[in-house]
C-alpha positions in Angstrom: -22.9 -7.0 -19.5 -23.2 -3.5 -20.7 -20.7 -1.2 -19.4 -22.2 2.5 -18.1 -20.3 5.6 -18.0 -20.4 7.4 -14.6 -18.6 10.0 -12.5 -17.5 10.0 -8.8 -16.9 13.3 -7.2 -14.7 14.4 -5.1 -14.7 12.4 -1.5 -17.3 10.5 -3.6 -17.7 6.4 -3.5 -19.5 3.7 -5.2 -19.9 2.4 -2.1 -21.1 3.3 1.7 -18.1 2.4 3.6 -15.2 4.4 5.0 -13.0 3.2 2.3 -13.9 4.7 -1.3 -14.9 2.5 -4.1 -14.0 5.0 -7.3 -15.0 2.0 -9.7 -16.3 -1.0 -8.2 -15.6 -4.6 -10.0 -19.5 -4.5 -10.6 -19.0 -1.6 -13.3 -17.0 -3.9 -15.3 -17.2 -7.3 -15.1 -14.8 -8.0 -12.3 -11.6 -6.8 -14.3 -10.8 -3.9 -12.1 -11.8 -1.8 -9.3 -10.1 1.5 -7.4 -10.3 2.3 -4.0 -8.8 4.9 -2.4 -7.6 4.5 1.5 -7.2 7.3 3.7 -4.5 6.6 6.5 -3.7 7.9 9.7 0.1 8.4 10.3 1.9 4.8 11.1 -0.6 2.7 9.8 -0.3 -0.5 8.0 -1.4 -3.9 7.4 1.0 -7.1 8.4 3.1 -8.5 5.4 0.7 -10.1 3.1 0.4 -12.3 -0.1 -2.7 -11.6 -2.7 -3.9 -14.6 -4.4 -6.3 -13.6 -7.1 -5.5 -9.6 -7.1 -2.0 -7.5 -8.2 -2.1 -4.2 -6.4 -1.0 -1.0 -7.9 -0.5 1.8 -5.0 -0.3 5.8 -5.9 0.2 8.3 -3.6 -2.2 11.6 -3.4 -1.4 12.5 0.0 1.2 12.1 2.1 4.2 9.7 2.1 4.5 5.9 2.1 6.9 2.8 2.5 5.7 0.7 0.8 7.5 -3.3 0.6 6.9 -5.5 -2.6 9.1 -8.7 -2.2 12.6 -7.5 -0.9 12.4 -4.0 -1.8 11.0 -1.3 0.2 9.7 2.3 -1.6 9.5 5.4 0.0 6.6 6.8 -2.0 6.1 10.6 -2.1 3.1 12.2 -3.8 2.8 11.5 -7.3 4.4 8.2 -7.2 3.2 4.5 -7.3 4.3 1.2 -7.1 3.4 -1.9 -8.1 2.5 -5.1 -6.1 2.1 -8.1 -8.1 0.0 -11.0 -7.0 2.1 -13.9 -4.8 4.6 -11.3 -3.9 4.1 -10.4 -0.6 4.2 -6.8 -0.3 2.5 -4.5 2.8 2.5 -0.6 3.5 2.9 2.6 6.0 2.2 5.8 6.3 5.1 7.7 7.6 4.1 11.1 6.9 3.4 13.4 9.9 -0.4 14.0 8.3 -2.7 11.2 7.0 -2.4 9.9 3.8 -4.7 9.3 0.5 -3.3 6.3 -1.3 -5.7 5.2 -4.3 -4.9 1.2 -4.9 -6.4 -0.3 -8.0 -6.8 -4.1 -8.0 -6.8 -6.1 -10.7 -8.9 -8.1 -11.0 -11.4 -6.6 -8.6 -11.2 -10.1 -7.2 -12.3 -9.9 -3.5 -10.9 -6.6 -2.8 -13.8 -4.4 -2.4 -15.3 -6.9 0.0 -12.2 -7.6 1.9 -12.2 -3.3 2.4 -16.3 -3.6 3.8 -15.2 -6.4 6.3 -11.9 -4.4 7.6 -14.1 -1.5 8.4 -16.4 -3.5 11.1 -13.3 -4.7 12.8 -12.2 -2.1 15.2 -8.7 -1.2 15.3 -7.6 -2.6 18.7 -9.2 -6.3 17.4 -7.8 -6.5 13.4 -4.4 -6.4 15.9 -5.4 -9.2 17.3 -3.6 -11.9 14.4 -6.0 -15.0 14.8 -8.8 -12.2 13.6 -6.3 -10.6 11.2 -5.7 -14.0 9.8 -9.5 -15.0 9.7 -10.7 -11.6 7.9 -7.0 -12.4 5.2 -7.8 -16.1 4.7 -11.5 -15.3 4.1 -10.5 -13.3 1.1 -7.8 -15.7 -0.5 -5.3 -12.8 1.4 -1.9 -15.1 3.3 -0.6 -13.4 6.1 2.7 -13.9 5.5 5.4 -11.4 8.2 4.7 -8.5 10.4 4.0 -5.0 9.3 6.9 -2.8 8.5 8.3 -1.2 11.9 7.1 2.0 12.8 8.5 5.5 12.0 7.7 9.0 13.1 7.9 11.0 10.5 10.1 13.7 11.5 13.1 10.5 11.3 12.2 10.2 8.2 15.3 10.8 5.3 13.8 13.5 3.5 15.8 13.6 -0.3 14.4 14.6 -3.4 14.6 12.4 -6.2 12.4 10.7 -8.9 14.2 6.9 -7.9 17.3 7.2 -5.4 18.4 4.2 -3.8 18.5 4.5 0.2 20.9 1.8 0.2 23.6 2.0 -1.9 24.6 -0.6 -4.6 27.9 1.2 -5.1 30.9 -1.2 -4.5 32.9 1.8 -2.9 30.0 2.0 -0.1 29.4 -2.1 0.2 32.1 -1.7 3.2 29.8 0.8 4.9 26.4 -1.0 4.4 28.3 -4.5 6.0 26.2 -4.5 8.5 23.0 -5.0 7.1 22.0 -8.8 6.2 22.0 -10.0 2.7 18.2 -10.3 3.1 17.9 -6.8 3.8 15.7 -4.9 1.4 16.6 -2.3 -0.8 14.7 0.8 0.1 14.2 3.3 -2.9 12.4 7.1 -3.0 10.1 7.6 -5.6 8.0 11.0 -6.0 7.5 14.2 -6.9 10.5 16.2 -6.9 9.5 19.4 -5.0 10.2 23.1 -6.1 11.9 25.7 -4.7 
């Protein structure tokens, strides 16, 4: 298959849906595609595993928490993480605004048609987890924990830093952070540091 060059403008898409496809699977073989997701504030998907796709999440807009295994990110514009496939990993926006979060999945894998099935489902339903689980299982997607727990924005820690553990891993402050579980996630901030 012949690859073509093309351009997408801005709040452009490949495709018709709510969701933008910036370059769909079908402009190159299935290796790829990029989407980009626009959230409203506290909004997220349950805890989910990827079976064909790894994930790569950058932020644009806004700010993100974003889990991948045991770890959880605070993203800030200009950062990205990376969710590989059979981790389970899941999202939310805790900015006060929406957010823009481009994800590129590779392979395209089912991803694009996952993103057109999500956008019939009204809101009130995809909450409903035997339809949640339907529209995951349809696209080799495992539900596999709740969605991270919501937070208003205004409670959330606001430190600049390019990757500064939340949670320290300092033996000196291990006494402090007793409380949590071993299984607790480590919680890192990742973005752009901000000027004055």
């Amino acid at each position: 298959m012949a690859q073509t060059a093309f351009a997408v403008p801005p709040g452009g898409s490949r495709s018709s849906g709510r969701i933008a496809v910036k370059v769909s699977g079908k402009d190159n073989a299935g290796a790829f595609a990029v989407l980009e997701v626009l959230t409203p504030p506290d909004s997220d998907p349950s805890l989910h595993i990827h079976h064909i796709e790894n994930e790569w999440f950058y932020v644009l807009e806004g700010e993100y928490d974003i889990k991948v295994g045991d770890q959880i990110y605070h993203l800030e514009r200009g950062a990205s993480a990376y969710g590989p496939r059979l981790i389970p990993h899941t999202w939310n926006c805790v900015s006060a605004t929406p957010g823009r979060l481009p994800v590129v999945a590779q392979p395209a894998g089912y991803l694009e048609r996952f993103a057109e099935d999500l956008e019939k489902l009204p809101a009130v339903q995809l909450r409903d987890p035997a339809v949640e689980k339907a529209l995951f299982e349809k696209y080799e997607i495992e539900i596999a924990g709740p969605p991270l727990p919501k937070k208003k924005a205004s409670k959330v820690q606001r430190r600049v830093a390019s990757f500064t553990p939340l949670i320290s891993q300092n033996p000196e402050t291990e006494a402090a952070n007793a409380h949590r579980s071993k299984r607790s996630p480590r919680i890192y901030r990742l973005g752009t540091p901000k000027m004055a």
